[in-house]
N, C-alpha and C positions, 0 to 999 in steps of 0.2 A: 504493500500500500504506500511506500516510499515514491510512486512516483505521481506524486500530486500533482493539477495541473493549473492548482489558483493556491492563494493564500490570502488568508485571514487578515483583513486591517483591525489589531486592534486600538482603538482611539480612546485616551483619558480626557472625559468630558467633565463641567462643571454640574452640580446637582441639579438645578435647574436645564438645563440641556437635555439630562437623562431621564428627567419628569417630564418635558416635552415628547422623547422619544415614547417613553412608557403610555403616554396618553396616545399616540398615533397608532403604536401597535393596537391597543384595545385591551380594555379589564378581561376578555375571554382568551386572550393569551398570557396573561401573568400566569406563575408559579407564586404562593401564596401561602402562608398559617395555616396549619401547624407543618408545613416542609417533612411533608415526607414523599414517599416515590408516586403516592395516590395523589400529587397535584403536579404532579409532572405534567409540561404542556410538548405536545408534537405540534408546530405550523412553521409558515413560511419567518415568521417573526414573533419572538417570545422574550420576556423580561423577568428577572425578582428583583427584590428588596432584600435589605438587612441581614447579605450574609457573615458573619461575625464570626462565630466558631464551628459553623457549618459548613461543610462544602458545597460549593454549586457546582456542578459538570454540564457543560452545553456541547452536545456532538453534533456538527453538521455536514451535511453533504455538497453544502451550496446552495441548494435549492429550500431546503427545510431545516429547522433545527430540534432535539429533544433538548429541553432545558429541565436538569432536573436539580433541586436543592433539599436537601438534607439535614438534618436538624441531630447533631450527638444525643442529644439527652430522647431521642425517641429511638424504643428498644427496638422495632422492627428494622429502622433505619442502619443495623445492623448486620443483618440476612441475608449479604452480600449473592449467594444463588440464587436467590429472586429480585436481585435487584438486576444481575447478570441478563439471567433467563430474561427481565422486562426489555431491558435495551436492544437484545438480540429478538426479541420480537418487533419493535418499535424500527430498528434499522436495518439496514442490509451492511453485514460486516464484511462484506466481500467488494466492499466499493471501496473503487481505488481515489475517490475524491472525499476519504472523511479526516476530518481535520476537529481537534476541539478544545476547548479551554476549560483549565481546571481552577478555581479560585476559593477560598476558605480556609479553615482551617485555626485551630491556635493550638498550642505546643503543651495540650494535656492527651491522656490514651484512648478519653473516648471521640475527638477530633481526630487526633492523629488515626485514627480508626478505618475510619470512612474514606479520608483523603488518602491513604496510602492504598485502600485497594481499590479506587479510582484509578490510583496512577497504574498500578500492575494491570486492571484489566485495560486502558489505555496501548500498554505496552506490550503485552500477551497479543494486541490486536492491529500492535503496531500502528496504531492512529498517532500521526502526530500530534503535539499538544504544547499548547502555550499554559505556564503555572503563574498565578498570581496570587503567592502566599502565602498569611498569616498577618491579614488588614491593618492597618493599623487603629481604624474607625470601619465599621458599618459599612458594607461595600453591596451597590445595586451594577448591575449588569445586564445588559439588552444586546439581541441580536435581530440585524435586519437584512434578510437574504437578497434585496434590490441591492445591497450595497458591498455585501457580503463581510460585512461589518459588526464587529463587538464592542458596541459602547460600556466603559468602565467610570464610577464615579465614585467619591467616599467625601465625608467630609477635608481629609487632610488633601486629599488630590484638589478639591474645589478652592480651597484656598490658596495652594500653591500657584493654581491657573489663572486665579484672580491678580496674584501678585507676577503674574509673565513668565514663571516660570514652565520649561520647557515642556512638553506632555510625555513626553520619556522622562524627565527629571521626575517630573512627577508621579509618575506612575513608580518611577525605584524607589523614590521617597516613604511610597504610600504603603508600601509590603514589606516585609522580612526578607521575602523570596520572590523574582521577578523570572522567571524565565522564559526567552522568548522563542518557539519554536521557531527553526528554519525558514520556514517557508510562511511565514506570518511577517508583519513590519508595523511599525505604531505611526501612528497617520497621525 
């Protein structure tokens, strides 16, 4: 699946920006309270809120995204073989155009939980993947397949871009862990 033939722009936007985008997607595409895999959205364009010590994982193909967010302290949100088996229902793992971004997280076991066998099934499936984390505030995230685009925002990102600092400044700023897949670029 290494030979992708687009890549992901991801863009650190200010909070307002990404309220805007969140409102054009549509409340029927948020992912939503209480974050478990039962508010998972599949469409061409999907969003959450306040991922903190939750992972969000958005896989897409280009054309659609599954945005799913994850909440530690929910014990299902654990059961990693049904979360497997959902996504391998939801996607075709056999496309050579999936690409996705992993962001959440904070550095206690039931976090580190969820986000580390994200990254392995990621890896196990060889999708590429851009990481962003361990927030430093509250991070929302929207994807928009017209654009092919992952809008990223948090309170520390919003300030930084208010004050001109750069949107990759800001976005290292904003995380613990910034990594950006190959085949991805921060617009």
């Amino acid at each position: 699946m290494q030979h992708i033939s687009f890549g992901l722009s991801i863009s650190p936007v200010k909070a307002n920006e990404l309220n805007k985008i969140a409102q054009q997607i549509g409340r029927e595409n948020g992912v939503y309270h209480p974050w478990t895999l039962e508010q998972s959205v599949k469409a061409p364009n999907a969003f959450t809120t306040n991922v903190i010590d939750c992972s969000a994982c958005l896989i897409t193909d280009g054309q659609e995204v599954l945005m799913m967010h994850l909440d530690p302290s929910k014990e299902s949100n654990h059961f990693f073989y049904f979360i497997f088996d959902y996504i391998k229902r939801k996607i075709d793992l056999n496309s050579k155009d999936l690409q996705a971004v992993l962001i959440g997280s904070k550095n206690n076991k039931r976090s580190q939980d969820i986000y580390t066998k994200f990254q392995q099934f990621l890896k196990d499936y060889s999708i590429p993947y851009t990481q962003l984390k361990d927030g430093k505030t509250p991070t929302s995230v929207a994807y928009k397949s017209s654009t092919d685009t992952v809008y990223v925002s948090n309170l520390t990102m919003d300030k930084m871009l208010k004050k001109g600092t750069s949107p990759f400044e800001a976005l290292k700023k904003s995380f613990q862990k910034v990594e950006i897949s190959d085949c991805d670029e921060i617009a």
